[in-house]
Structures are given as structure tokens and as C-alpha cells.
C-alpha positions in Angstrom: 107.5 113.9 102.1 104.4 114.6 105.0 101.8 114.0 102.0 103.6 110.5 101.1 104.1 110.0 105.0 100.7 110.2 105.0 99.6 108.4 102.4 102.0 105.1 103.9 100.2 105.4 107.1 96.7 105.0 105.6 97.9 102.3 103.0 99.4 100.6 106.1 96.1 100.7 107.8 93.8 99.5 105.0 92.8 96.5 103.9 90.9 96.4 101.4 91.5 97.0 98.0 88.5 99.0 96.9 89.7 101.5 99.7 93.2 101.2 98.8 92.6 102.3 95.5 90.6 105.6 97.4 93.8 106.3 99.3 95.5 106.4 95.8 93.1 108.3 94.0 93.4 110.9 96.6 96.9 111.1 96.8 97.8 110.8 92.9 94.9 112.8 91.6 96.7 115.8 93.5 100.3 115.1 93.6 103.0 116.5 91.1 104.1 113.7 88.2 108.0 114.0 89.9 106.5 112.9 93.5 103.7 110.2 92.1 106.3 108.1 90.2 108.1 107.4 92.9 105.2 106.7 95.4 104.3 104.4 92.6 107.7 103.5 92.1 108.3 103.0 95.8 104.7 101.1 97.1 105.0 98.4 94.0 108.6 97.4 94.8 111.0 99.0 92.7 113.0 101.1 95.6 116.8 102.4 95.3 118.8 99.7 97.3 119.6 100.2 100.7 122.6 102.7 101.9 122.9 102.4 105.9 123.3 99.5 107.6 120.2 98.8 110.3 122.9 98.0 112.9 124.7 101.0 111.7 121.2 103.5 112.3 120.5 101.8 115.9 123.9 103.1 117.0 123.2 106.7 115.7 119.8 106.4 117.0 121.2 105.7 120.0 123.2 108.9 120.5 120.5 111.0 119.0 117.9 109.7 121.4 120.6 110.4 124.4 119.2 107.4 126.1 120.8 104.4 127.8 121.3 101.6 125.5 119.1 99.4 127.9 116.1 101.8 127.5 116.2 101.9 124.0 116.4 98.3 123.5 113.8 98.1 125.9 111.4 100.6 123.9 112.7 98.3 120.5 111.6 95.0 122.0 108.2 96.4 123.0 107.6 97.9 119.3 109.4 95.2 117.6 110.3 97.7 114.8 113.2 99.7 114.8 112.5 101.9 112.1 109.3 102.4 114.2 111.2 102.9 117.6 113.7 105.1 116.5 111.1 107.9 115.1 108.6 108.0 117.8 112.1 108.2 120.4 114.1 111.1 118.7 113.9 114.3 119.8 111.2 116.8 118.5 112.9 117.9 115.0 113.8 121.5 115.5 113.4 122.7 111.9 110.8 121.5 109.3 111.9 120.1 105.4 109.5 121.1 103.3 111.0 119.3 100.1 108.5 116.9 97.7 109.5 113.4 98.0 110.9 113.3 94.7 113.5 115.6 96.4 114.0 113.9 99.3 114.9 111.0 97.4 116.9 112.5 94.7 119.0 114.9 96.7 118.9 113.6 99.9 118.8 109.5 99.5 121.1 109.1 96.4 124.0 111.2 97.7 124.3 109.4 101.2 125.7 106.3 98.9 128.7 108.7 97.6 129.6 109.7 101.2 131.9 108.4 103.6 130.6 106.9 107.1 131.3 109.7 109.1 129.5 112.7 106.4 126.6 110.1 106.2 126.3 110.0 110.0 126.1 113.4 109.8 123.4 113.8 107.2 121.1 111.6 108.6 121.2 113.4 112.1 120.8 116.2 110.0 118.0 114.7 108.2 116.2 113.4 111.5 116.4 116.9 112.6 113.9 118.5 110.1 111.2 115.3 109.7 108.0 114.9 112.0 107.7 111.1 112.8 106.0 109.7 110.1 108.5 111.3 107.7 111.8 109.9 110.0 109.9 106.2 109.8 109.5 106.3 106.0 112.8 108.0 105.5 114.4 105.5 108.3 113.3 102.5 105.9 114.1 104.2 102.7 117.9 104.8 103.9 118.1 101.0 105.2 116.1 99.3 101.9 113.6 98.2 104.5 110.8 100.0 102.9 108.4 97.4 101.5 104.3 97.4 101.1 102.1 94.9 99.9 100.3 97.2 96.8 99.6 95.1 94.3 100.2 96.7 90.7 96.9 96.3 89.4 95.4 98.3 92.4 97.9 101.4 91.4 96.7 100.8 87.8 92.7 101.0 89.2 93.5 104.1 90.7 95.2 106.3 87.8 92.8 104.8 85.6 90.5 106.3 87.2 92.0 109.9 87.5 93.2 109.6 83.9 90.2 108.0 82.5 92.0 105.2 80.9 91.3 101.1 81.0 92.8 99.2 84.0 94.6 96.8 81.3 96.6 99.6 79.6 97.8 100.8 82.3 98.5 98.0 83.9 100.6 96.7 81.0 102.5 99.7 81.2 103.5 99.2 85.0 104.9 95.6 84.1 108.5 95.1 84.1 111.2 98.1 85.5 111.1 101.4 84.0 112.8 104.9 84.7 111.5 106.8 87.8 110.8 110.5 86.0 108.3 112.1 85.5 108.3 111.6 82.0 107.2 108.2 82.8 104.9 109.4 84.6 103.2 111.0 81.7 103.6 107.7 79.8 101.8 105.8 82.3 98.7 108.3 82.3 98.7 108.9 78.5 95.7 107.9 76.8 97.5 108.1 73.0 100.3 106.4 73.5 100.7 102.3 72.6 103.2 100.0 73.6 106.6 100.8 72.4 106.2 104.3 71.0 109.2 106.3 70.0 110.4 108.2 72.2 108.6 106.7 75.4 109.7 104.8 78.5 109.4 101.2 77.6 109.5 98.8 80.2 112.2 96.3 81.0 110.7 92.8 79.9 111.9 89.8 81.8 113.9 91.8 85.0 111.6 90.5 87.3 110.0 92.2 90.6 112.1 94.1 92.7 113.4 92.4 95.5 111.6 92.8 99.3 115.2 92.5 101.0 119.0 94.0 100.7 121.9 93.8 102.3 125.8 94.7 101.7 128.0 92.3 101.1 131.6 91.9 100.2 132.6 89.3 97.4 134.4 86.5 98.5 134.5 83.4 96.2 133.9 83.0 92.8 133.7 80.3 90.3 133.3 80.5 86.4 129.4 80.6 85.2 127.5 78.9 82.2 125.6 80.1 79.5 126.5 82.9 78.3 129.2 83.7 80.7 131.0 80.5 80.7 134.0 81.3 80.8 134.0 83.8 83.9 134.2 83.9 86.9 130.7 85.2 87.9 129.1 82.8 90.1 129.7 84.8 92.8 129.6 83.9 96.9 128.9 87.3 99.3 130.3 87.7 103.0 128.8 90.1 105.8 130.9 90.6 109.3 130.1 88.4 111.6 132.6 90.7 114.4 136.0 91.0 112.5 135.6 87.7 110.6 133.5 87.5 106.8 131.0 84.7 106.5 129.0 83.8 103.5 125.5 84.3 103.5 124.4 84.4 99.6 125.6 83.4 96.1 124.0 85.0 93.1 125.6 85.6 89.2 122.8 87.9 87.5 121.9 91.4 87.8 125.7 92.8 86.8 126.2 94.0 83.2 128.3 92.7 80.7 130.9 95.5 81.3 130.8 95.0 85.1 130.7 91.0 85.4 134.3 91.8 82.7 135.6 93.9 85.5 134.5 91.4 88.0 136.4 88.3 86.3 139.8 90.5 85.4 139.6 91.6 89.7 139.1 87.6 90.4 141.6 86.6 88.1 144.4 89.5 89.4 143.2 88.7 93.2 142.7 85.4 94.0 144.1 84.2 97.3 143.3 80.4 97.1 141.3 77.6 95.1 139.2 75.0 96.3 139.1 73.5 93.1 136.8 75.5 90.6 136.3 78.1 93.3 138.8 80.9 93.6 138.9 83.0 97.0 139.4 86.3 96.7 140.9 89.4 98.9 137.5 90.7 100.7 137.5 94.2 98.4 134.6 94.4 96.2 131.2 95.7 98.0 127.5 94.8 96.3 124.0 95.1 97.1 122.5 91.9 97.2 118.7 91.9 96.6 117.0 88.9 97.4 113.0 87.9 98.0 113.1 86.3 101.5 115.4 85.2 104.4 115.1 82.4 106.9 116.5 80.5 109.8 118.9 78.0 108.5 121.2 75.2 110.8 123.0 74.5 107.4 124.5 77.7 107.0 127.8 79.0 108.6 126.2 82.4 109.2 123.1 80.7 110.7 120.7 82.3 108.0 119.6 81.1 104.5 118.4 84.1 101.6 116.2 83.1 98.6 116.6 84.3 95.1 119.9 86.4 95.9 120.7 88.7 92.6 123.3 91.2 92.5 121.5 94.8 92.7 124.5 97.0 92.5 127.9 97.7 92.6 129.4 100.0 95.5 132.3 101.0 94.6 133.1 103.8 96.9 132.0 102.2 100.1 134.8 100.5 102.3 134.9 96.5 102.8 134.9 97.5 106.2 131.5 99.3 106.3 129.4 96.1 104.6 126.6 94.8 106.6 127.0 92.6 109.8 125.2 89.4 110.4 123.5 91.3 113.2 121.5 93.6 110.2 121.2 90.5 109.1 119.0 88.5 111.7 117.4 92.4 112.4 115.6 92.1 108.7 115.1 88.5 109.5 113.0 90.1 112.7 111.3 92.4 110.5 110.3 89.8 108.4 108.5 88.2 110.9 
């Protein structure tokens, strides 16, 4: 984690692309293939979606820091980053993680998603504890799905062409599209002898588009049936975050479930519904998603005051509470960070 800590801060700092691709070099020409596909994976876009709610991680922060609330919105408002605020205020970690990033995410990340509130709270405390602060502020936007950079792919691709002595274009062709974050695909990306759609090799995912820059946790309130090919279910979906102990809307998407799920979706609509409003079937507030979507905005149209743009459905969270989705408070926080 301190060498891709590191290598965020200078990425952050630079502008250029010709030094960017430098930064990379260094860091990929020396890192282990489990560790540089997920920097890669991680400074291009495709990022695991968010677990803790930003509203959620201010209140923990809070306790952790064992400062007044005033001061530590005080210290927020001056950095205007709360991911930011909250590393540089804890505590000096006591004990010192030495795990690869590949590590932190696999073992560490993933799991907090299968926890309840309470173990989670206590993980991340836990997890706090043993990172220097460039390590808490990567891992603080990792945890929330804040974590975003502005690498372009075909910088990534100058750089392990480079190490690998391989053309730009290859490479780059091979980045396109999602693929699985292993190392195996690591060793696809870098090798020289294999062509687009070997056996046996990671193929990219044509047509997925880029991962998006924003999530949040919503709760599925409405649905109506869908066209295409999933006329005939109800998979036009509307998505509600607390706004105190009331649900308001905030986005509607109807892609990015599989054919399995959006099944299991329609029979829960059909078994559930509470009211229609003519096509539109409200539902009891049980179902929790991840809702990726590219940008979010202002909006006097909108009950919840805020409008999202291109909202797709990033995941399914079925263990996690109605009750602990994302408030409209996270909410207007990303549309802070978003400038």
C-alpha cells in the first residue's frame, strides 16, 4: 500500500503526461504483477464499488480523532476534502500494515461488504490504526468508491510498453473494455506473443463501457417493465437514498444486472408491490444496489435536490440492510467533491 500511496501522490501532483508515464515506469517496472493490475486497474477507472457510506466514515472519524464535532468540521471546510481531513487528523497509527495492495484490497476491502455495520466500524478503526496518512487517504477513498484519477489509458499503455518492450497500440487494445483484475491479466497485458482472443487468455469485455467516476447505495423503490429485450419485466428501475427517515429518489437506471438477477428483480417486484401509478409499481424499500453513474449536479427539478447522469446498476448488495443505504447528505458530500 505505501509504494501505491506513493505513487497516487506523485500522479496527483503531475501534469504532464510524458512525466506521468515516468511515475508509471517507475512504479510498474518494480512492482509484483498481483499489485500492478490493480494500480492499473484502479488509476484507469475500473475500481470495486463503494462499501461505507462518506457520512457513515465522518461519524467514525469523528470518534477516532476524539475531537469536537465543530473542530473537525472546521479542519473539513478548510481542506474541502474529507478523505483528505480525516487522514492528516487521526491519531498517529500505532502499528504498521505491511501488506501489498493487492492484499489490502483483496482481504481487507472485499470483506468489509460481507460485514455488518458494527464489525465494519470496527475494521476500519482497525485499519486506520496500522496506515501512515497517505495510505489512510487512499484507503479512505477506496472504502467510500471516491477513489478516481484522471490517467488516461493510453498513458498506462506508454508506460508498460516501455518496460515490456511492446507497441503502445497492442497494448493499448488490450486495456480497452473491462477485464479480470489478476495477475494473470497482468501477464496478458505485458505479453509480447499473445494476439487478441487467444485461448486461454483474459479477453476484454467489448461494449461495457468505462467505469463509472461516482457510487452511491440505493434502495429500489419503483419499477416499471423495460423494452428490448427485457420487455416484459419490470427492470426499469427508480433508486431511493434517506433523506432523515424518509426515501427519496435520486436515480433510475435498467442495465448492468444479469439476466438471472433482473429475473429475480421482476419475481421480488411482482410478489412486493405496494401501489401503481399506472405502469409504475412501488415497492416495499428492501432491495439495496450500487448505483454507478458518471456525474452529479445541482438540480431544482428533483425531489432530493440533485440530478445523476448515466446511472447503471453496479451491483447487487444483498446482505446490507435497507437501513444502512446512503443518505442524501453522502450525496451532496460527492457532489462537493466533485467540485
Amino acid at each position: 500500500m505505501k509504494a501505491f500511496a506513493e505513487l497516487y501522490r506523485r500522479l496527483d501532483e503531475i501534469q504532464g503526461a510524458g512525466e506521468r508515464v515516468k511515475a508509471l515506469v517507475t512504479y510498474l517496472g518494480q512492482t509484483p504483477a498481483a499489485d500492478a493490475i490493480w494500480a492499473i486497474s484502479l488509476i484507469t477507472g475500473q475500481k470495486p464499488p463503494g462499501i461505507v457510506s462518506i457520512h457513515r466514515l465522518k461519524q467514525w472519524a469523528v470518534e477516532a480523532c476524539n475531537l469536537p464535532p465543530w473542530m473537525f468540521e472546521a479542519c473539513h471546510k478548510v481542506s474541502g476534502d474529507l478523505a483528505e481531513t480525516i487522514a492528516l487528523l487521526l491519531p498517529p497509527a500505532r502499528t504498521h500494515d505491511d501488506r501489498p495492495l493487492h492484499r489490502w484490497i483483496e482481504e481487507g476491502l472485499l470483506p468489509l461488504g460481507k460485514m455488518t455495520l458494527d464489525e465494519r466500524r470496527g475494521q476500519v478503526l482497525r485499519d486506520w490504526d496500522r496506515l501512515a496518512a497517505p495510505g489512510r487517504l487512499v484507503w479512505n477513498r477506496l472504502i467510500t468508491g471516491t477513489f478516481r484519477m484522471e490517467i488516461a489509458r493510453d498513458v498506462v499503455a506508454r508506460a508498460l510498453a516501455q518496460i515490456h518492450g511492446l507497441s503502445v497500440e497492442a497494448v493499448l487494445r488490450r486495456l480497452t473494455g473491462k477485464w479480470p483484475v489478476t495477475a494473470e491479466t497482468f501477464a496478458w497485458l505485458v505479453d509480447g506473443n499473445s494476439g487478441e482472443g487467444d485461448p486461454g487468455l483474459p479477453e476484454p469485455e467489448a461494449g461495457k463501457g468505462e467505469t463509472a467516476i461516482f457510487t452511491a447505495t440505493g434502495v429500489l423503490l419503483y419499477a416499471r417493465k423495460g423494452r428490448g429485450r427485457q420487455a416484459g419485466l419490470y427492470s426499469d428501475c427508480t433508486f431511493g437514498i434517506w433523506q432523515g427517515d424518509v426515501l427519496v429518489p435520486f436515480a433510475r437506471a435498467s442495465e448492468g444486472l444479469s439476466e438471472e438477477e433482473m429475473g429475480e428483480v421482476d419475481r421480488f417486484v411482482r410478489g412486493n408491490t405496494v401501489a401503481r401509478f399506472g405502469p409504475v409499481r412501488s415497492v416495499r424499500p428492501e432491495l439495496v444496489f450500487v448505483i454507478a453513474f458518471d456525474g452529479i449536479a445541482s438540480s431544482r427539478r428533483h425531489k432530493c435536490g440533485l440530478t445523476v447522469r448515466s446511472a447503471r446498476i453496479e451491483a447487487w448488495r444483498r446482505e446490507v440492510p435497507a437501513r444502512e443505504a446512503d443518505t442524501l447528505d453522502d450525496l451532496h458530500a460527492l457532489l462537493t467533491d466533485a467540485g
